[in-house]
C-alpha positions, -999 to 999 in steps of 0.1 A, spaced: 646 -529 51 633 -535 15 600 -550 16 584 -558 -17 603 -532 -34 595 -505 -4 622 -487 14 600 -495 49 624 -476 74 626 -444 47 592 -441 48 581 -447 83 612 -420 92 598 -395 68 563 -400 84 577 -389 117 599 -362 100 570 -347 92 551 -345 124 533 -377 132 540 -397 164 539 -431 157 538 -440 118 529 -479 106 527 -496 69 499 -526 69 504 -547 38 481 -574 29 468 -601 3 442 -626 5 436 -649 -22 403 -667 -19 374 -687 -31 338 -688 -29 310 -713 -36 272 -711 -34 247 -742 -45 209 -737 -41 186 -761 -57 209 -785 -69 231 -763 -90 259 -744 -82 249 -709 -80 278 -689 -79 317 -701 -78 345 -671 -74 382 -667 -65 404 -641 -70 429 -621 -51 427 -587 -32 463 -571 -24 469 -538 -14 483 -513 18 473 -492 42 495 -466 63 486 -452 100 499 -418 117 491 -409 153 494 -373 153 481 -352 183 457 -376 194 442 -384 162 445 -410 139 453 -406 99 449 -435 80 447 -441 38 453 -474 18 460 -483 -19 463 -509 -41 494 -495 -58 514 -520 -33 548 -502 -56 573 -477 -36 562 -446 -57 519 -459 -44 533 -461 -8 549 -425 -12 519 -412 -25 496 -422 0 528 -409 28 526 -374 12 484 -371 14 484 -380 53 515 -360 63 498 -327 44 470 -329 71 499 -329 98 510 -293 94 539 -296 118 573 -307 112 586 -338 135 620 -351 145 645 -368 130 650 -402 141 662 -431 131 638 -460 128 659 -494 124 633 -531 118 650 -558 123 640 -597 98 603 -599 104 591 -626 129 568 -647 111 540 -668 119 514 -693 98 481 -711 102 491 -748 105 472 -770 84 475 -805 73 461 -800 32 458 -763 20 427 -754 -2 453 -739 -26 462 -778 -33 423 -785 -39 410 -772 -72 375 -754 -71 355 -787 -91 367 -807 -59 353 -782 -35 325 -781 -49 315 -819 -53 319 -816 -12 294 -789 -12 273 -807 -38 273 -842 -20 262 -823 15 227 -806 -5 219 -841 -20 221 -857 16 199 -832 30 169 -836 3 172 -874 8 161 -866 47 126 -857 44 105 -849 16 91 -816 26 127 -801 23 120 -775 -4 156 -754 -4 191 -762 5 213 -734 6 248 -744 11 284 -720 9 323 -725 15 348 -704 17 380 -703 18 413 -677 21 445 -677 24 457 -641 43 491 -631 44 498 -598 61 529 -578 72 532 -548 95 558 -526 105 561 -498 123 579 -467 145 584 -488 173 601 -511 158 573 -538 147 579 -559 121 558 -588 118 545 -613 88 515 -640 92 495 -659 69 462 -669 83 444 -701 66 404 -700 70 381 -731 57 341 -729 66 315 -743 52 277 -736 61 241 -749 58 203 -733 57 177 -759 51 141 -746 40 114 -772 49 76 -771 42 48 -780 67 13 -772 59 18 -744 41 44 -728 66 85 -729 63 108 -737 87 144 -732 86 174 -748 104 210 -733 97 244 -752 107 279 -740 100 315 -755 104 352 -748 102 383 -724 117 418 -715 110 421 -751 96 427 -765 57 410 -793 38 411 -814 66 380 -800 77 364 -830 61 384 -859 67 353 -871 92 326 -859 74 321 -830 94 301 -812 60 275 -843 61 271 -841 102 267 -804 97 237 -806 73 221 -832 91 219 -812 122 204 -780 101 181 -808 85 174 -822 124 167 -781 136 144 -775 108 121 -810 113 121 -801 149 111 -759 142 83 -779 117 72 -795 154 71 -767 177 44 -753 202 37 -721 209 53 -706 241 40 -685 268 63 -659 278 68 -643 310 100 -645 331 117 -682 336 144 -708 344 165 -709 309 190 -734 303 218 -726 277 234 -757 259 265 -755 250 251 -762 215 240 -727 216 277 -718 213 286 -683 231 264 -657 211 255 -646 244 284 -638 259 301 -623 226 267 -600 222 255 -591 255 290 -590 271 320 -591 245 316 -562 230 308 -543 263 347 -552 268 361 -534 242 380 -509 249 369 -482 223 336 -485 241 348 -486 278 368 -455 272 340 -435 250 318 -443 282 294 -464 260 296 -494 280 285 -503 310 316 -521 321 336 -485 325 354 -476 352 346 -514 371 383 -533 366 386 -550 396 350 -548 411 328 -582 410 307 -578 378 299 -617 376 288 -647 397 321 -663 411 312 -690 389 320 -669 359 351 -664 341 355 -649 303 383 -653 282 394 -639 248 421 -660 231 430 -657 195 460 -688 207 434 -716 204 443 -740 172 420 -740 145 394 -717 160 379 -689 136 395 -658 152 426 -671 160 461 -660 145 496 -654 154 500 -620 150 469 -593 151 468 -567 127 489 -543 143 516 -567 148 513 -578 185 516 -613 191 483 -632 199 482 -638 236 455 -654 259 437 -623 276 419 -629 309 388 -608 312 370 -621 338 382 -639 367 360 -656 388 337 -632 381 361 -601 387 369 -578 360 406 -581 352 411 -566 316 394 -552 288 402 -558 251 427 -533 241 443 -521 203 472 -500 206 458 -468 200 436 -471 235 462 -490 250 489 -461 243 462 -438 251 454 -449 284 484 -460 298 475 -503 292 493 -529 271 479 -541 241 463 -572 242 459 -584 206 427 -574 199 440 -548 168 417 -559 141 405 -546 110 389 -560 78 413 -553 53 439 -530 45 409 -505 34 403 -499 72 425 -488 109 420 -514 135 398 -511 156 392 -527 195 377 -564 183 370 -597 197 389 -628 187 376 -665 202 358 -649 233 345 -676 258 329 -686 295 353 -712 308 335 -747 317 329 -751 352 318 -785 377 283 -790 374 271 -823 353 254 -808 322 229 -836 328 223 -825 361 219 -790 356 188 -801 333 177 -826 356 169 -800 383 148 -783 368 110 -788 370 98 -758 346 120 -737 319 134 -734 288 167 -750 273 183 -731 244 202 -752 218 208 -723 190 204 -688 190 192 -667 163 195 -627 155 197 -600 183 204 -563 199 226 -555 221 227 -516 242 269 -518 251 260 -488 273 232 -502 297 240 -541 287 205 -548 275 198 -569 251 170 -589 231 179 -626 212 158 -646 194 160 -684 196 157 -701 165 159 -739 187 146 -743 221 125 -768 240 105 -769 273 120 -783 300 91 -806 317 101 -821 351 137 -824 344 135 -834 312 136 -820 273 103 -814 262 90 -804 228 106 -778 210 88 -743 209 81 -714 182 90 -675 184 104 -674 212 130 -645 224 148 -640 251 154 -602 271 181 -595 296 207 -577 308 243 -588 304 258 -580 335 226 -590 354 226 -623 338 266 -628 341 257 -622 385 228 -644 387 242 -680 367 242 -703 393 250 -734 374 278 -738 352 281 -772 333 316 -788 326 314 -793 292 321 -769 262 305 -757 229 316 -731 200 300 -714 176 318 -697 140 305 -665 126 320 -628 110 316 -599 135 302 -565 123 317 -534 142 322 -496 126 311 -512 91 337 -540 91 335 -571 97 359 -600 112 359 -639 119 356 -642 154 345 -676 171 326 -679 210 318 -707 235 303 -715 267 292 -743 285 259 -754 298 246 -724 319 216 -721 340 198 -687 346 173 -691 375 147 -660 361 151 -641 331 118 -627 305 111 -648 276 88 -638 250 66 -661 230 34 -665 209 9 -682 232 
């Protein structure tokens, strides 16, 4: 197969001619563009492309892996020739034969390449002025979009040979307001695998409003006492919990390194029966979804937990080959500068019965979270700490005033058995994951949860 030039069966054959196990060629390009305002002004406007390659060799047990730019057959050879002289062995000869790649693509109604960068910023432009219209003490709108287009292709050994262009839109808000002499900040963010369409309803001007709505209500907050309590967790608070305190606890780098608290437990209760915990890269239009992850296997809808039984961890092929699992489309990496690496895609609670409402309404003293903040998270005892940048009493049942500096402390697995509500409704938040220095979109969810006693932490 010729690929851009690139005799792709020559070189993964040489690869294992000269000693390496399983040999792959990662080829990608991304051609984006980037838009800051602050203080009515456009701050900074970019786009550009970055191309480039990246091969893989299993040798051993170990992993070799180097990437270039020089996306030309002689760049490919070069980069062949530094990873096999670390092999030292010779290999067999065998014949690798790819068939036509299989091909996937983000489906999107208007693609930000058919928008030019004046346009995209006149929606970013029009969102700031909305915001300082609100309330006078607004002293800073921050506001960014982004978009990409990323086309990848991989091929390998065993016979992979896939190609998938994944569209991303996002746009996001930080509002800076000013209360007698103290700021308060409310942050809102938006979009997925989805194209211009993203605005068709206004989305942009909702989503500033409700970081213009967070900060007014941060500017109205009481101090809470801390000590341990009923929480409620909105599904406005999206699924930073379980993606933090639990998600990454799941991967399978970590299970099998024995830095997570879930090893060794597939098939033991680890969860209220009320729990189950999903990671699906299938789900249109989400932030970490795509059709093919970036070792080729197909994205697939991976059951974790089931009813509060572990079923599955999230496995790349490496562990998967390793430890005698299948893959489960969780190979991700950066950019062709890195190896994959075990990673989250859109990793949620699924809803349950219980009337949202009513799960509020029962409760005579707590907390209810509608956004988390910033956190730690110990994969190896499940520990973590969160900060909650909105929550409000709950008083008799009902939503009280908002409160200041308040965090919350747990355990993950402790907190997964003891959820005794779980609301029928459903929330998601967007972000970029950090892991080994790289960093991926992933999105999370969850419905309204109750936890009858965990520690808060507050000012008073």
């Amino acid at each position: 197969m010729n690929y851009g030039g690139i005799n792709i069966e020559g070189i993964l054959e040489d690869a294992l001619r000269n000693g390496a196990e399983f040999a792959e060629l990662f080829f990608e390009e991304t051609t984006f563009t980037n838009i800051r305002v602050e203080s009515h002004r456009v701050d900074r406007a970019v786009t550009g492309t970055d191309r480039g390659v990246g091969l893989r060799l299993f040798s051993g047990g170990v992993v070799y892996y180097a990437s270039t730019t020089d996306c030309t057959h002689d760049g490919v050879r070069a980069l062949l020739k530094k990873l096999c002289a670390y092999l030292g062995q010779a290999g067999n000869e065998v014949r690798v034969v790819l068939q036509n790649p299989s091909r996937a693509s983000t489906r999107v109604v208007k693609h930000p390449f058919g928008v030019g960068m004046a346009r995209k910023a006149d929606i970013l432009m029009s969102s700031q002025s909305e915001a300082y219209k609100r309330v006078d003490q607004i002293v800073q709108v921050q506001g960014a979009y982004s978009d990409s287009s990323r086309r990848i292709a991989v091929f390998s050994s065993s016979g992979t040979a896939v190609e998938d262009e994944q569209v991303r839109t996002t746009m996001t808000f930080n509002v800076v307001l000013e209360k007698q002499g103290r700021l308060y900040t409310g942050y809102e963010s938006i979009g997925g695998t989805i194209g211009m369409e993203l605005f068709n309803n206004e989305d942009h001007l909702k989503a500033v409003m409700t970081a213009v709505g967070r900060a007014i209500k941060m500017s109205n907050s009481i101090p809470i006492e801390g000590g341990p309590m009923t929480v409620v967790l909105s599904s406005e608070a999206g699924g930073t919990m379980i993606h933090e305190a639990v998600g990454h606890g799941l991967e399978a780098d970590h299970i099998y390194k024995d830095l997570s608290v879930y090893t060794g437990k597939l098939g033991e209760q680890v969860a209220s029966p009320l729990i189950s915990v999903v990671d699906d890269p299938t789900m249109p239009g989400m932030r970490g979804s795509f059709g093919y992850d970036d070792e080729g296997t197909a994205a697939a809808r991976t059951m974790a937990i089931e009813n509060g039984v572990l079923k599955n961890y999230l496995f790349d092929l490496k562990q998967a080959g390793d430890n005698g699992m299948r893959p489960t489309a969780n190979g991700r990496r950066e950019s062709f500068r890195f190896p994959p690496i075990p990673r989250m895609t859109n990793t949620l609670i699924l809803s349950g019965r219980d009337d949202p409402a009513s799960i509020i309404a029962e409760v005579d003293a707590g907390l209810l979270v509608f956004k988390m903040g910033g956190g730690e998270v110990n994969t190896v005892t499940g520990d973590f700490v969160f900060e909650i940048t909105e929550g409000h009493l709950i008083e008799h049942g009902k939503t009280g005033p908002p409160v200041e500096g308040a965090i919350m402390l747990g355990n993950g697995p402790a907190v997964l058995r003891e959820i005794d509500r779980v609301g029928s409704d459903m929330g998601y938040g967007i972000g970029t994951c950090g892991k080994d220095n790289q960093g991926v979109p992933v999105a999370d969810g969850q419905p309204t949860l109750r936890i009858p006693r965990i520690v808060v932490g507050g000012k008073k």
